[in-house]
N, C-alpha and C positions, 0 to 999 in steps of 0.2 A: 905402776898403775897409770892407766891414761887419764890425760887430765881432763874433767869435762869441758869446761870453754875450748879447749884444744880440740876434745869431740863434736863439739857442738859447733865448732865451723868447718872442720871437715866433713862434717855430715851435710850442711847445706850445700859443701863444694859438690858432694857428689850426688847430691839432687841435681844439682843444676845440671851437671854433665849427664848425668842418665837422660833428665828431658833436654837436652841441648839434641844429643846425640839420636833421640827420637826424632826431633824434629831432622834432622839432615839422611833420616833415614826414610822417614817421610819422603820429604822434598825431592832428595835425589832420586828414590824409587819411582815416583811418577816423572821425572824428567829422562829417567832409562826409558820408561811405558812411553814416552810420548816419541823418544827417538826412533823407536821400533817403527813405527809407520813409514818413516823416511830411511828406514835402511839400507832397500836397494835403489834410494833414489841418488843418495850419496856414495863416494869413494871413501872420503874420509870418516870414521868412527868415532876418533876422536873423543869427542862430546858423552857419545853415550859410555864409554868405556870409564870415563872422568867420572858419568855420573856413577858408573857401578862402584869405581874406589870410594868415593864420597857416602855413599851408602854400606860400605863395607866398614868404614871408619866411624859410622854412625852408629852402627850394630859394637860397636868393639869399645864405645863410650857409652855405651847402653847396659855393658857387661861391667866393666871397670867402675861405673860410679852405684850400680847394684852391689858387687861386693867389698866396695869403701862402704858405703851406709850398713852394709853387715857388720862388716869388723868397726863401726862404730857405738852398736845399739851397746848399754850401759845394763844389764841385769835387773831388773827387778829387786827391790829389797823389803816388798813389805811379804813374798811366798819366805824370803829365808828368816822373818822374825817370826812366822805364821809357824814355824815347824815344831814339831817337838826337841830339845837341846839334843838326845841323844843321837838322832836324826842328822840333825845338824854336822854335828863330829864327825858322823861316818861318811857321811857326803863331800865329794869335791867340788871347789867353788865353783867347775865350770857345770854343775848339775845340781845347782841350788833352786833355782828358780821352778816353781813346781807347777803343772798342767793342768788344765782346766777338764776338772772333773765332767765326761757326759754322762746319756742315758743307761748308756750299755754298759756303764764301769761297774765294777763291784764295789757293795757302801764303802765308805773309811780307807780308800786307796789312794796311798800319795805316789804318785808318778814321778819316778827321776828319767831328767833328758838324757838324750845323748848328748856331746860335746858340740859346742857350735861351728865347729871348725869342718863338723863330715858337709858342712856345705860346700866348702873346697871340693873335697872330692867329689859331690854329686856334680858339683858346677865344671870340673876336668872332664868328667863321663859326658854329663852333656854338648860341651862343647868338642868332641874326639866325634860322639855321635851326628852331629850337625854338620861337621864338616863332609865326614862321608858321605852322609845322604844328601847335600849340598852338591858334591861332585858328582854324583851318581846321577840325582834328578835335573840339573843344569847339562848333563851331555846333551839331550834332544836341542833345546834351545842354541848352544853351540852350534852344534849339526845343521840346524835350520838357517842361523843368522850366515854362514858360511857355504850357503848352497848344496851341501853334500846332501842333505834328507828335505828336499822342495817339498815334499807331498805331503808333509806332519803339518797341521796346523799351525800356523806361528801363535795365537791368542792359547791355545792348551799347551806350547811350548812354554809359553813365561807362566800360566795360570799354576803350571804343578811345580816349579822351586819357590812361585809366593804363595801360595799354601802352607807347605813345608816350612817357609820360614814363620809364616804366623801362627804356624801349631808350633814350630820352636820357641820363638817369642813368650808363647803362653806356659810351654813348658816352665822356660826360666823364672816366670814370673811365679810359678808353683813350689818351687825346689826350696824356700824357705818354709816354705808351712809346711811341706812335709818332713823338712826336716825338724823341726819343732812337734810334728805332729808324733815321732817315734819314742816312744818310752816305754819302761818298764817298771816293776816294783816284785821286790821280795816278799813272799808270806810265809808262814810256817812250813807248810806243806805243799805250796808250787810259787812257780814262778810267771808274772804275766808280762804278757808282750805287747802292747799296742800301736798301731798306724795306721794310717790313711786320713785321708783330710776329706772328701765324699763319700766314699764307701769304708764306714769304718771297720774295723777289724781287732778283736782280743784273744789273745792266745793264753790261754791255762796250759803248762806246763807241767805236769806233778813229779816232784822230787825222784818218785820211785822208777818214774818212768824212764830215766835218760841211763843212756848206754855211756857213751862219753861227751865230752866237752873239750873242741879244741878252741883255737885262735887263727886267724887269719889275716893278713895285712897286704896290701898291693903296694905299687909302690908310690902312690900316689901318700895313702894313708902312715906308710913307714914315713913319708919325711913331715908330716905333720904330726907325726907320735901319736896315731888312732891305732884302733886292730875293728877287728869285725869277731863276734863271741857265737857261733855255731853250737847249736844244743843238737843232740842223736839220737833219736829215743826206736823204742821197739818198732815205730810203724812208721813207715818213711812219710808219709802222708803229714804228718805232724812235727816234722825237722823245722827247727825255729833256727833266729839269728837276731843278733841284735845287733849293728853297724853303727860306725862312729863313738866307740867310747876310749877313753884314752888309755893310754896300754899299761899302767900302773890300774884301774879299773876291771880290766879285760882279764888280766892274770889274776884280780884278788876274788873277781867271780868264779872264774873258771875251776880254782880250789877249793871255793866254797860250796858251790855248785856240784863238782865231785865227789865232796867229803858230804855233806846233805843226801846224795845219791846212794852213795855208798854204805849211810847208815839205814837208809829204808828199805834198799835191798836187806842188807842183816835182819830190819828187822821182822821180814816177810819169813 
């Protein structure tokens, strides 16, 4: 078990370095913006390439001390005294902490998370995505600063990878509340799905409807012991999934979930 005062200063370490690392991503980014006018007036690059690692180093302390304060936060313990006992037993500790009931929920619905950990894996997807589209919209800029493409505007060569990087930015900064924001709850006769953090969305399930129920795991999620639980029902339109739950979870559904199936079929 982690100790809290042990949490409790690694959590301010990696505040500090997420805003450390803003600020040198800051700073360096407009000292690239400012080279750029003197680019072809120098030989030497130098300067601006320093500043681009310095800004590359800042973005990557901006990641690093984001998912230290993750794997720091400490669970909630007044949602796991709040539960019903028998609740309680059936639930694992990383899906104790229970969700804030909105508008659109149905009454009396206690919501179990996913595991906190599918933020890793959203956090690899995004950053596998960023790079791409990082190389992809950085070619013009290259092309320009290097004479080959004169005629592109040099101001929309650097305006479209800082775009990109500040919708990525915000990305990052979403990918915890969404992951928080996915849950699910069993009822007698269906099963709900809930996500999204602005446009929210709930998924009714009914028992009678699913055709099968497999598992799925990539390989990000196989080496953090997640699976992803796919529901198949009659109308493809309505193919649900539930991501990040851990794979003692994912298999005690997916049997449950079958054998529930399997009896409403019978009893149609």
């Amino acid at each position: 078990m982690l100790n809290p005062i042990l949490a409790a200063w690694t959590l301010v370490l990696a505040q500090a370095c997420a805003y450390t690392g803003s600020v040198l991503l800051g700073w360096h980014a407009g000292i690239f913006v400012d080279q750029l006018r003197l680019w072809n007036l120098r030989s030497d690059q130098t300067l601006a390439w320093q500043a681009v690692a310095m800004a590359g180093g800042g973005l990557v302390m901006i990641v690093v001390g984001l998912m230290v304060e993750r794997f720091c936060r400490i669970p909630p313990k007044t949602a796991r005294a709040s539960r019903p006992r028998a609740t309680r037993k059936s639930a694992s500790p990383s899906r104790k902490a229970s969700m804030r009931t909105e508008a659109i929920d149905p009454p009396g619905i206690t919501w179990l998370r996913v595991s906190p950990k599918y933020f890793t894996v959203r956090l690899a997807g995004w950053a596998l995505s960023t790079l791409f589209l990082a190389a992809v919209l950085c070619l013009p800029l290259i092309l320009v600063l290097n004479g080959v493409w004169q005629s592109f505007p040099l101001w929309l060569a650097v305006a479209i990878p800082a775009v990109m990087l500040l919708l990525a930015l915000w990305r990052l900064l979403l990918i915890p509340r969404q992951v928080r924001a996915i849950g699910y709850a069993e009822r007698e006769d269906d099963l709900l799905i809930r996500r999204g953090i602005f446009f929210q969305r709930t998924l009714v399930v009914p028992y009678g409807r699913m055709q099968y129920v497999d598992i799925g795991a990539g390989p990000v999620e196989r080496g953090l012991g997640l699976c992803t639980l796919k529901l198949h029902t009659a109308s493809a339109g309505t193919n649900a999934e539930i991501p990040g739950l851990p794979a003692a979870e994912g298999a005690r559904l997916r049997e449950q979930l079958s054998a529930r199936g399997e009896a409403r079929l019978a009893g149609l």
